[in-house]
DRENDOFI-874668 format. One record per atom (N, C-alpha, C): x, y, z. Coordinates in steps of 0.001 Angstrom, whole numbers, padded with zeros to 6 digits, always signed. Example, Ala and Ser with C-alpha at 12.3 -4.5 7.8 and 13.67 -1.06 7.14 Angstrom:
// residues 2
+013190-005690+007800 +012300-004500+007800 +013200-003300+007800 +012850-002250+007080 +013670-001060+007140 +012900+000030+007870 
//
This chain:
// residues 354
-012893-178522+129915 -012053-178254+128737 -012805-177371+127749 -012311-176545+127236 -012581-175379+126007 -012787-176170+124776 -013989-175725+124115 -014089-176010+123029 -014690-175217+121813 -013499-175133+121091 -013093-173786+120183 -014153-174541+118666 -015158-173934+117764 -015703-174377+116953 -015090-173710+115640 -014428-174389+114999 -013567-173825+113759 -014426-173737+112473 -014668-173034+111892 -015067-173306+110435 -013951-173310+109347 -014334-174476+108707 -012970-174691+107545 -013595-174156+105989 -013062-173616+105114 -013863-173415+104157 -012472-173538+103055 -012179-174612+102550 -010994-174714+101722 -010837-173715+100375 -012048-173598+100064 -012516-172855+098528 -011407-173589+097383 -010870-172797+096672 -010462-173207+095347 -008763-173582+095205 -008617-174713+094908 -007113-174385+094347 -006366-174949+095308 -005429-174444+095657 -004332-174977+097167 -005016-175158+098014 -006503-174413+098556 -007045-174491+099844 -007122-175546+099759 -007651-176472+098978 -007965-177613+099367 -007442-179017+099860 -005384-177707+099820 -004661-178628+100571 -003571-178577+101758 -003921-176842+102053 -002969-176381+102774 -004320-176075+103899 -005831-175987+103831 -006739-176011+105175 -006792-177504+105849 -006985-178683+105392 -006424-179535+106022 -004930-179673+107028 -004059-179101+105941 -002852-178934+107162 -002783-178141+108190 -003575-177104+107894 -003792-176579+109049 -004394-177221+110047 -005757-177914+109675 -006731-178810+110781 -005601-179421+111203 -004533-180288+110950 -003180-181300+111296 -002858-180458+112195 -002903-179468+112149 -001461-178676+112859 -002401-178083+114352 -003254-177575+113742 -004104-177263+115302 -004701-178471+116083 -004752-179592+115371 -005420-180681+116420 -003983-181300+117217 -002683-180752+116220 -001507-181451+117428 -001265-180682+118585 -001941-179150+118263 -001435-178444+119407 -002341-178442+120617 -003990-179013+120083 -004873-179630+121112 -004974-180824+121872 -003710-181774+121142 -003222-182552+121579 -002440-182788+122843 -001493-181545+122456 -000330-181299+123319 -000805-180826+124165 -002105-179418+124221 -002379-178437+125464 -003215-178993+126553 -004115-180472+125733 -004748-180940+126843 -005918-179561+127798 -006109-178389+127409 -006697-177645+128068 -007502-177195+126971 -007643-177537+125764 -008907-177062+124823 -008889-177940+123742 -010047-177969+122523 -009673-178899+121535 -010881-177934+121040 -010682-178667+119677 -011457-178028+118381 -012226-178978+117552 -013318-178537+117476 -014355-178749+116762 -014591-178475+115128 -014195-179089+114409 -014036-178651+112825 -015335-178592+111852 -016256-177564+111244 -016997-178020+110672 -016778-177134+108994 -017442-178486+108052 -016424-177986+107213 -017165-177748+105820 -017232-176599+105022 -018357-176223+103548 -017187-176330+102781 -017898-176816+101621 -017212-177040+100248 -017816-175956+099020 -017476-174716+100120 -017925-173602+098805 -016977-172838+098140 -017561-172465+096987 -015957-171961+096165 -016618-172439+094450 -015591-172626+093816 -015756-172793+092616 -016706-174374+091364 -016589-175226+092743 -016945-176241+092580 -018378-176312+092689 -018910-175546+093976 -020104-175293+094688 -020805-174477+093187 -020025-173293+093002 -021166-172399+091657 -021559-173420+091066 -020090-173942+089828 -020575-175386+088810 -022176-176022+089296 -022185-175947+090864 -023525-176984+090711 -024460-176431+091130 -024273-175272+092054 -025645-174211+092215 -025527-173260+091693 -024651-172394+091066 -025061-171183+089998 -024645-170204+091356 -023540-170121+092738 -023410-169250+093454 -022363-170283+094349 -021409-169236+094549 -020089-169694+095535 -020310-170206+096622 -021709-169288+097217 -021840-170322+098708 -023455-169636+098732 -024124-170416+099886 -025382-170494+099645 -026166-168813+100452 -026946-168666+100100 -027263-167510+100103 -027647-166904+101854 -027661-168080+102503 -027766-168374+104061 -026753-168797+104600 -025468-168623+103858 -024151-169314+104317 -023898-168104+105438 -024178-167471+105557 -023429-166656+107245 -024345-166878+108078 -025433-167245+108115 -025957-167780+109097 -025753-169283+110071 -024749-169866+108767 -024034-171253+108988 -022931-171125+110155 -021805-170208+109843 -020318-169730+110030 -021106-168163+111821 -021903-168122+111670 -022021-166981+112748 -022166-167680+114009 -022276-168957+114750 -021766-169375+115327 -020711-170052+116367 -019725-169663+114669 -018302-170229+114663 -017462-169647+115679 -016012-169941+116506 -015273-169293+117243 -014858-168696+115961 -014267-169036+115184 -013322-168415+113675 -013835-169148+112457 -012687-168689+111805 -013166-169434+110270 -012044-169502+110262 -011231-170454+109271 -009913-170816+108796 -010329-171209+106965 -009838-169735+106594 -010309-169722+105004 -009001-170266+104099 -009416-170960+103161 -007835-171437+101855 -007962-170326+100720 -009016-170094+099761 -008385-169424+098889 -009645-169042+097987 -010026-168432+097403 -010777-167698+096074 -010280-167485+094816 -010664-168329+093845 -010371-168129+092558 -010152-169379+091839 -010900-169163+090641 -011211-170666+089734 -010501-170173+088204 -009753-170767+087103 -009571-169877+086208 -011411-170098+085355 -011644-171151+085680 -013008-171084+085104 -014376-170090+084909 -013714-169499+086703 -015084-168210+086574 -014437-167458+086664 -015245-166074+086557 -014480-165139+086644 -014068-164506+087843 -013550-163836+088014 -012418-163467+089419 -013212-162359+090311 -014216-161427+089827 -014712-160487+090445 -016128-161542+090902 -016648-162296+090040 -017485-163788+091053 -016959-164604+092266 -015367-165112+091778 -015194-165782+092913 -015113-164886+094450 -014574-163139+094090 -014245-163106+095243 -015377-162346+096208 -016235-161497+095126 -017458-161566+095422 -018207-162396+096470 -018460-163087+095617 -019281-164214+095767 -019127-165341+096799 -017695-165165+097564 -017493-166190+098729 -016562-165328+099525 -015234-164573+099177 -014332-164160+100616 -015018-162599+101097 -015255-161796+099780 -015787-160787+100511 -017229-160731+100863 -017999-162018+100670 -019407-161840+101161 -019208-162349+102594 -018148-162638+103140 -017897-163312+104454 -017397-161847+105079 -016166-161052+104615 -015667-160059+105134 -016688-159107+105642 -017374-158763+104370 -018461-157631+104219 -019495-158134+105142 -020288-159431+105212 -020997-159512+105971 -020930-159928+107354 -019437-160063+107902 -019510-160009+109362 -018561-158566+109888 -018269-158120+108822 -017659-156506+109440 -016549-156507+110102 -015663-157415+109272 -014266-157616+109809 -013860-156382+108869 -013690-155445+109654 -013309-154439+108780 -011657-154274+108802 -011022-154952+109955 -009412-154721+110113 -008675-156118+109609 -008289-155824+108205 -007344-157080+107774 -005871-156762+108119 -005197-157673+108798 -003782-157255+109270 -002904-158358+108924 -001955-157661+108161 -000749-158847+107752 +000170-158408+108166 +000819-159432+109619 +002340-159506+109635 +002953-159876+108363 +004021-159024+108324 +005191-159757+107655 +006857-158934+107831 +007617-160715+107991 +009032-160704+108762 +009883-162066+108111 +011000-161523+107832 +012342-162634+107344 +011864-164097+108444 +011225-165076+108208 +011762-165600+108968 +012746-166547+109020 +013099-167480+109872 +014573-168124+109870 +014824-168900+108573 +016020-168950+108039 +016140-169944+106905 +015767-169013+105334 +015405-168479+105575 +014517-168218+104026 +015348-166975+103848 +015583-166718+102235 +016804-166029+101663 +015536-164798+100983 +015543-164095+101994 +015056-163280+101415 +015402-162111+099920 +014763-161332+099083 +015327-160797+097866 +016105-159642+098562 +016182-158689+099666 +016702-157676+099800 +018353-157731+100247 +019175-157229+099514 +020500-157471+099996 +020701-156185+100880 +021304-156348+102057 +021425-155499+103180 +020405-155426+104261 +019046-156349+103562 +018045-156123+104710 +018234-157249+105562 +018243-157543+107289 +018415-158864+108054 +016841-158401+108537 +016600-159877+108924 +015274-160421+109927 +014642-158996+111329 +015890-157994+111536 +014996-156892+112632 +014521-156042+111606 +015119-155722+110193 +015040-154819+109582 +013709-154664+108855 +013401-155852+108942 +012146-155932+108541 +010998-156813+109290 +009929-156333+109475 +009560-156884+110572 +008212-155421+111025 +007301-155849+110148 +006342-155378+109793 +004887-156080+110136 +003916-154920+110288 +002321-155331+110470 +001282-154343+109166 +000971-154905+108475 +000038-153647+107474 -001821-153583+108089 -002068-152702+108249 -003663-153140+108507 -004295-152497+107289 -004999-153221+107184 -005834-152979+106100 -007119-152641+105783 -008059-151709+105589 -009511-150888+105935 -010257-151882+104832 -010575-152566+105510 -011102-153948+104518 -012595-154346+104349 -013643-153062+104742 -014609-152638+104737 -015310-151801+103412 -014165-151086+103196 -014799-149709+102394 -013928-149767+101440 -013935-148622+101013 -012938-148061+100092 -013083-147808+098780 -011906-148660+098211 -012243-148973+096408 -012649-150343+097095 -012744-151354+097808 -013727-152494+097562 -015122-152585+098115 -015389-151348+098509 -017236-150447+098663 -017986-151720+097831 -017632-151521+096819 -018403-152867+095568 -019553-151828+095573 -019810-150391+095035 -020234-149304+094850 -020168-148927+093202 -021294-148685+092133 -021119-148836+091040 -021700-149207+090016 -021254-149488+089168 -022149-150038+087787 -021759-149608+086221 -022485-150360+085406 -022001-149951+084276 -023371-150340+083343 -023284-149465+082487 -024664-148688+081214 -024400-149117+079726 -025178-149340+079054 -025326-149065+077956 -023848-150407+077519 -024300-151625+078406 -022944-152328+077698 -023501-152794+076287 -021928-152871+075945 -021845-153392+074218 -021682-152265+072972 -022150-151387+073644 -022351-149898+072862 -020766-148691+072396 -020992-148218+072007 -019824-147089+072031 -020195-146245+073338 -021484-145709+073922 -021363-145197+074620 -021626-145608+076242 -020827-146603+075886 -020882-148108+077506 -019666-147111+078647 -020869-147362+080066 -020249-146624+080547 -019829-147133+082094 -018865-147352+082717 -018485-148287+084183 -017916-147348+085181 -018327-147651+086450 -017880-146714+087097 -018023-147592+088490 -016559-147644+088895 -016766-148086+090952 -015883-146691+091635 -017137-146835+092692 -016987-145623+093451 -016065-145723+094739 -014789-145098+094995 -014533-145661+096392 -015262-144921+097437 -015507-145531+098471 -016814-145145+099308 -015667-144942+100471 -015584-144280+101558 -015096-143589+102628 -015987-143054+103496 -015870-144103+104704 -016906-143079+105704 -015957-142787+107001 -016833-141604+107429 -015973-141191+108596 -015923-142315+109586 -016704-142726+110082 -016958-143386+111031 -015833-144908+110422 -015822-145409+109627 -014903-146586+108778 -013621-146004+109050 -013250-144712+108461 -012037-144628+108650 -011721-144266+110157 -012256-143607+110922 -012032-143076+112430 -011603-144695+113024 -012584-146055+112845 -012378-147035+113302 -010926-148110+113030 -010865-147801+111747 -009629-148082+111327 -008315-147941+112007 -008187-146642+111910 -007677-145553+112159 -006910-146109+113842 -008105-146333+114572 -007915-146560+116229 -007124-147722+115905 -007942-148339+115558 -007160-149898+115167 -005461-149867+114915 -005444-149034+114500 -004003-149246+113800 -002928-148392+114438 -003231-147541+115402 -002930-146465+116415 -002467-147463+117731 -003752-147995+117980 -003472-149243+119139 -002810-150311+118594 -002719-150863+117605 -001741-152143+117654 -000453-151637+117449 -000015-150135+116901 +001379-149815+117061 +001961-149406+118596 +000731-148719+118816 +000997-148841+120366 +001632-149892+121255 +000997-150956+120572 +001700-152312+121537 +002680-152905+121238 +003422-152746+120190 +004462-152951+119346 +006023-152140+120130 +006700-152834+120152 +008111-152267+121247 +008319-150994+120253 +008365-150689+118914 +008457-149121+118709 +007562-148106+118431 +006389-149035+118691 +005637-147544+118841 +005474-147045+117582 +005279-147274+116113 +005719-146430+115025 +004289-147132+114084 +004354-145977+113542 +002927-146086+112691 +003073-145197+111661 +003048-145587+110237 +003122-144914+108962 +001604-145234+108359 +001123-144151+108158 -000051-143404+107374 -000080-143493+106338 -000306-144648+105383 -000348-144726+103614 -001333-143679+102974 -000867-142828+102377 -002165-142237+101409 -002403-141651+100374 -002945-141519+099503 -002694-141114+098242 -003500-139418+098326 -003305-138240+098745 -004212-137232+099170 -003604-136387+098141 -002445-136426+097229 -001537-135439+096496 -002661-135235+095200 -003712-136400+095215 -004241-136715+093559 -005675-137125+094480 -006509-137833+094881 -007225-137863+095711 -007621-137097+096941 -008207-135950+096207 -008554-134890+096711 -009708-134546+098126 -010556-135325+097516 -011566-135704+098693 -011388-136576+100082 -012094-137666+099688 -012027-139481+100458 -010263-139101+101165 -009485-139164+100376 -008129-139150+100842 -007477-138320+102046 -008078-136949+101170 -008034-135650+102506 -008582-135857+103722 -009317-136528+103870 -010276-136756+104811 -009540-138006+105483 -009120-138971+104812 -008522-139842+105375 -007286-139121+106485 -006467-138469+105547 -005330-137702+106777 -006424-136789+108125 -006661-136194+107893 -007893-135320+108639 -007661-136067+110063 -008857-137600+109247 -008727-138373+110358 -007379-138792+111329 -006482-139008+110559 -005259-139598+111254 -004939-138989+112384 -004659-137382+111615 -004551-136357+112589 -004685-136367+114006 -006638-136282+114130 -007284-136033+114684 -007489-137515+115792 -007151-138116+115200 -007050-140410+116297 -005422-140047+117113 -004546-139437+116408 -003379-139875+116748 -003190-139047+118177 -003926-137674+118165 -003873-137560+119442 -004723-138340+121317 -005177-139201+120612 -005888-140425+121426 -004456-141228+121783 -003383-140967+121005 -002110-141557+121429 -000621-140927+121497 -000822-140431+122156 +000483-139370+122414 +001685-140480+122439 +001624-141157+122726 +002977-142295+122661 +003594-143045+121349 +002806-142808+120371 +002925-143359+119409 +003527-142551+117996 +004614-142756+117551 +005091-141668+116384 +004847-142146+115503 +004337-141367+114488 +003713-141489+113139 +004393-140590+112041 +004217-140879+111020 +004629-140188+109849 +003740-140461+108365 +003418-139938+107604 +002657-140133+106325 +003402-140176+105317 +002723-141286+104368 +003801-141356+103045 +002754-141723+102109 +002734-141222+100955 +002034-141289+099734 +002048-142721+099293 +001087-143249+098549 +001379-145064+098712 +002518-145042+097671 +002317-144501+096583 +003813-144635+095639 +005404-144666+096224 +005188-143892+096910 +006758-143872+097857 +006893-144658+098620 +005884-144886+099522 +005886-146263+100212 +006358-147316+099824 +006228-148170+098369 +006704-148963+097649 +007876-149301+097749 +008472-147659+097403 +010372-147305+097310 +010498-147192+098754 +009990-146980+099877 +010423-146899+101295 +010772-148802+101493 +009539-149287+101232 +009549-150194+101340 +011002-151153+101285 +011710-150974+099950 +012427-151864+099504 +013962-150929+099965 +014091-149822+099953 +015480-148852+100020 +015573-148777+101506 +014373-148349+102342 +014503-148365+103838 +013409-148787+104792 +013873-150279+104810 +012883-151282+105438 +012352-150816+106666 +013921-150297+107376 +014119-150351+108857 +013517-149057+109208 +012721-148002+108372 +012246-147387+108567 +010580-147428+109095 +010570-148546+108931 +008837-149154+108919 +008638-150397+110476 +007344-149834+110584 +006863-151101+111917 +005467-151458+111865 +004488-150592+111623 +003051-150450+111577 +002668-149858+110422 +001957-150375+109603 +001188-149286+108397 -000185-149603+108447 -000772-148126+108356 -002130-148430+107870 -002653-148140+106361 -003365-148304+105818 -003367-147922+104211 -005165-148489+104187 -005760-148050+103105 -006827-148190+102238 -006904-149897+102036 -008444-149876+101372 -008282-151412+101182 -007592-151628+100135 -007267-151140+098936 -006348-151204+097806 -004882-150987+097754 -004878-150254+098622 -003245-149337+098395 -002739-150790+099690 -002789-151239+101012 -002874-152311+101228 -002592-153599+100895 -003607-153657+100159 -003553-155236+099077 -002615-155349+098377 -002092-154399+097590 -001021-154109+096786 +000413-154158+097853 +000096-153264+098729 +001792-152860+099630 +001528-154522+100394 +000962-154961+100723 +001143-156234+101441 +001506-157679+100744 +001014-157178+099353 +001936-158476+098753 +003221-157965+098099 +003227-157064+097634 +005116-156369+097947 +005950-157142+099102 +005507-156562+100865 +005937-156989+101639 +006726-158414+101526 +005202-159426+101453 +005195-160857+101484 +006359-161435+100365 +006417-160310+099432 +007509-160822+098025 +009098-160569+099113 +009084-159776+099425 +010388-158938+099660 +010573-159983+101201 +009810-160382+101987 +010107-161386+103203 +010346-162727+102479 +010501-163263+101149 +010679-164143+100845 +009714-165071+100237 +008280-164535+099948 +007595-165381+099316 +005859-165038+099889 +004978-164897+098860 +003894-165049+099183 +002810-166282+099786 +004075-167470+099520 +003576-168648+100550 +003543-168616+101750 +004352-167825+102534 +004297-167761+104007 +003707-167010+104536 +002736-165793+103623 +002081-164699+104692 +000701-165001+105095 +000431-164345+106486 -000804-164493+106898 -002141-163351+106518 -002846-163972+107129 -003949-162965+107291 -004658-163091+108316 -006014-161407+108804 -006581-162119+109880 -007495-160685+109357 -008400-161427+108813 -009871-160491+108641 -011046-160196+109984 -010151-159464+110694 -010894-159045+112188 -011917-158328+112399 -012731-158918+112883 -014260-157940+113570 -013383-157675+114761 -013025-156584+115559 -012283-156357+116809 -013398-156157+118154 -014670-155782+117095 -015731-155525+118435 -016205-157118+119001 -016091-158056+118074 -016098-159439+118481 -017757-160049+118448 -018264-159265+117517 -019536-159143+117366 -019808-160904+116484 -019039-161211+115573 -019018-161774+114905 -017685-163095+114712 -017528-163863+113865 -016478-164324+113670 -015622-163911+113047 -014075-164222+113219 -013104-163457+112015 -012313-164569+112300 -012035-164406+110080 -011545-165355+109379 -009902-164966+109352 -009464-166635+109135 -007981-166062+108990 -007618-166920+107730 -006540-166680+107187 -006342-167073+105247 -004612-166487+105354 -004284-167536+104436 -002978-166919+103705 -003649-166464+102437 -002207-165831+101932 -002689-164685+100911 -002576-164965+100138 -001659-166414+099541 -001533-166885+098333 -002369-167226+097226 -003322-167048+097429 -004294-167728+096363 -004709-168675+096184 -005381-169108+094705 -005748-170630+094823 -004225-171310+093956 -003456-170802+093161 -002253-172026+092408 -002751-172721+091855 -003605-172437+090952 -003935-173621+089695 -002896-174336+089300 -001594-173878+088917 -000486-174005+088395 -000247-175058+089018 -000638-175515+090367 +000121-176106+091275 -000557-177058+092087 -002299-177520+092027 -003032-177609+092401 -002799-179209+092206 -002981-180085+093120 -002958-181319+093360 -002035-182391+093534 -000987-181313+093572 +000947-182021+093454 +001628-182286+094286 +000664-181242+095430 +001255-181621+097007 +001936-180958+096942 +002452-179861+096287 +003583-178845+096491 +003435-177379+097188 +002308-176865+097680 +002084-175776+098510 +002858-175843+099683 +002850-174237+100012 +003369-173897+100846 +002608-173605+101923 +002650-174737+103547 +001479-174585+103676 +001615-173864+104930 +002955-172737+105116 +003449-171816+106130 +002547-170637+106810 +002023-170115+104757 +001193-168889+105116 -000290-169195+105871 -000971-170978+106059 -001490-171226+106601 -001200-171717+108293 -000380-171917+108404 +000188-171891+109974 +000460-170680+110449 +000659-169661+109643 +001246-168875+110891 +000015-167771+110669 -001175-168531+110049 -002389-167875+109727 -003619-168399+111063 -002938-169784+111154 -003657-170396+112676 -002764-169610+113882 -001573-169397+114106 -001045-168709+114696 -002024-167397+115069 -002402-166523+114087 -003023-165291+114682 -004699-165638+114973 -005345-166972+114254 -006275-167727+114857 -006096-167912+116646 -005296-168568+116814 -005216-169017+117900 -005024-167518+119310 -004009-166451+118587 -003845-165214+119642 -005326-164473+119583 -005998-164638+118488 -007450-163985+119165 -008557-165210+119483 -007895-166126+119636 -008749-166739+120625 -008686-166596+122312 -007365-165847+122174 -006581-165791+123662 -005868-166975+124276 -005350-167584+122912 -004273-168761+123210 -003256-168343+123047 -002371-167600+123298 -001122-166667+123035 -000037-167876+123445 +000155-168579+124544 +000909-169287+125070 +000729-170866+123191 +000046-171302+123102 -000165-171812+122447 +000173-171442+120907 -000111-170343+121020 +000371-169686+119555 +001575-169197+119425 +002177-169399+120262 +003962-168840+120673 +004457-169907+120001 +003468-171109+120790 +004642-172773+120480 +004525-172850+119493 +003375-172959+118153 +003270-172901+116938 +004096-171955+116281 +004054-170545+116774 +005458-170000+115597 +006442-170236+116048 +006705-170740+117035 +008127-171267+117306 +008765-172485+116315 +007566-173512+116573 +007695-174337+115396 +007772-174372+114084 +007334-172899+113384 +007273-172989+112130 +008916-171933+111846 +009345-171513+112435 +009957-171018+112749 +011415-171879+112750 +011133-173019+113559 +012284-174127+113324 +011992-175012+111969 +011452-175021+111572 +010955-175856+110037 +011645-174790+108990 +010986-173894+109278 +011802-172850+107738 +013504-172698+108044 +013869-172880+109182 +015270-172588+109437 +015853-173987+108920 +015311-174701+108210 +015817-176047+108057 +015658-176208+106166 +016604-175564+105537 +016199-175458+103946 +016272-177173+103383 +015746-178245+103908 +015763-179308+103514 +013946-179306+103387 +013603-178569+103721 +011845-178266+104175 +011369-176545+103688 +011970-176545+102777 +011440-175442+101941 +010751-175992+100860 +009745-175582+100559 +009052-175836+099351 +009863-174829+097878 +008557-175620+097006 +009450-175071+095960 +009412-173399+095535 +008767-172089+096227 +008612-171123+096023 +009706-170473+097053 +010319-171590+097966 +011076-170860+098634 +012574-171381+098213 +012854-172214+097069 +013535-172791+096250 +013986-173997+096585 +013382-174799+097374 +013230-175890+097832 +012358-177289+097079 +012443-178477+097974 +011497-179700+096748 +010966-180082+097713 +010315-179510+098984 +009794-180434+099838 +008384-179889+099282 +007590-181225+099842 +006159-181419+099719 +005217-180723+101152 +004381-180073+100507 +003345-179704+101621 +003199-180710+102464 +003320-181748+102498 +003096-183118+103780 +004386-182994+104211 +005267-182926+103758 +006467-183090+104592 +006700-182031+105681 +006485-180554+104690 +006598-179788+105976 +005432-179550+106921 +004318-180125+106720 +003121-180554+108033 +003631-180800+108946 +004171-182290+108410 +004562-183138+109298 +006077-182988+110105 +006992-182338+109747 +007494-181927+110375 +007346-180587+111459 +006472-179865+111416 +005765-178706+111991 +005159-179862+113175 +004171-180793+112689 +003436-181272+113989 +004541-182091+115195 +005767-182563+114283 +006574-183019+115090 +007715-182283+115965 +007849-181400+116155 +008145-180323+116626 +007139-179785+117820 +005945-179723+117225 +004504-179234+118330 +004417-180521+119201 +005221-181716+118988 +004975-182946+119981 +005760-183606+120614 
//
């Protein structure tokens, strides 16, 4: 029997109640498969961890997690510290230091959930964003002079390398490739971003003929926005910057019905390393200890856990299941305008997987 070594890292806020449901939800499906099981080991770093050491996670913490088959991350952000510490200091010192440079978020209507677009149905939208989650504007390239002064001066650099974007680039070429249309839109801002940007198309150019099968088109990230919402059905694959990205992917997640249900999957693809998977929601102070999360964007976040483990059969049955839970508005939480409790819809998810 297979044995998959998970790292759990709840961090701040909801994680600390929607990574448990996840552990629920993958030990029913190791239950059920009888052909692998999982091994959970689990850090309490994040906001709680600084309070008592003066740092989010310990300064040897990837030497902990480089072991790991994956990581299964909850969330970054305390209102206590500040926000360029938390994310610093624990999600992108994990990203940055195992070189998951391809962050990719599905996002799609799924059953049950009333999405905001009138005229858009469940094919019409039905999207993958990848995201250059290495470089960019989050380089973390920079500094600032003379603080306190009149003549205080800050500056972050977005950093662009050929070789970052060429890799990207493939990345996002091949997963449209495998996608039944074949379609890949080019985010970029090159009209005003003269350099880094230009260079970014350059590249596109120059990858896309590595795929003659694959049709592409470029759109400025501003228009993208308005593509986004006026002509969904125009879209299947995007690639974009680490910023322009971050931004168009929680658009997406708004417009599929809620930023509780989307995934993530911070991929090393060379497999050198581990890669983490996270919903995108945040930590929910607002919301933190009520049992009211939504704990979807973490299932269907083990979902793309589980397909790069090469459990595909396994990860089918899980979105199948979550899939029949959201089609059931008695088990919507309250962001999807619902009163069910994060335990309820666990537990109905695991009962379904059994």
């Amino acid at each position: 029997m297979k044995t998959y070594k998970i790292a759990c890292i709840p961090g701040d806020g909801i994680g600390k109640e929607v990574i448990p449901a996840g552990e629920l939800v993958l030990e029913a499906l190791a239950n059920k498969s009888k052909s692998f099981q999982f091994t959970f080991s689990h850090f309490g770093w994040g906001g709680d961890w600084y309070r008592e050491h003066g740092e989010m996670m310990p300064a040897d913490g990837l030497d902990a997690l480089r072991p790991m088959d994956a990581i299964l991350f909850g969330s970054a952000g305390d209102p206590d510290i500040p926000d360029h510490i938390t994310l610093w200091g624990l999600r992108l010192k994990i990203c940055q230091g195992f070189d998951q440079y391809a962050n990719v978020r599905p996002t799609r209507i799924l059953p049950g959930i009333d999405a905001p677009l009138k005229r858009c149905t469940p094919k019409d939208l039905d999207w993958v964003i990848v995201r250059e989650n290495s470089e960019g504007e989050y380089a973390g390239v920079g500094g600032r002079a003379h603080q306190g002064h009149p003549i205080e001066v800050a500056t972050d650099v977005s950093m662009m390398t050929r070789a970052g974007v060429e890799r990207i680039m493939r990345y996002a070429f091949k997963l449209a490739q495998s996608r039944p249309r074949k379609l890949l839109t080019v985010v970029t801002k090159s009209n005003a971003q003269r350099h880094a940007m230009v260079m970014w198309d350059e590249i596109a150019v120059q990858i896309s003929k590595e795929f003659p099968d694959v049709k592409w088109d470029k759109e400025l990230v501003d228009a993208a926005t308005a593509r986004m919402v006026n002509r969904p059905a125009t879209l299947d694959t995007l690639v974009a910057t680490n910023l322009h990205a971050d931004i168009l992917s929680d658009l997406a997640a708004a417009l599929a019905g809620s930023l509780g249900i989307a995934p993530t999957g911070n991929i090393d693809p060379e497999r050198r390393y581990p890669s983490m998977f996270e919903p995108i929601h945040g930590s929910a102070f607002d919301i933190m200890g009520k049992g009211l999360a939504n704990p979807v964007g973490t299932f269907w976040s083990c979902v793309m856990l589980l397909e790069h483990l090469g459990e595909k059969e396994t990860a089918n049955a899980l979105m199948a299941a979550i899939e029949k839970v959201t089609a059931n508005p008695v088990l919507h939480t309250g962001d999807l305008g619902g009163k069910a409790t994060t335990d309820q819809v666990t537990q109905a998810v695991c009962a379904e997987l059994s």
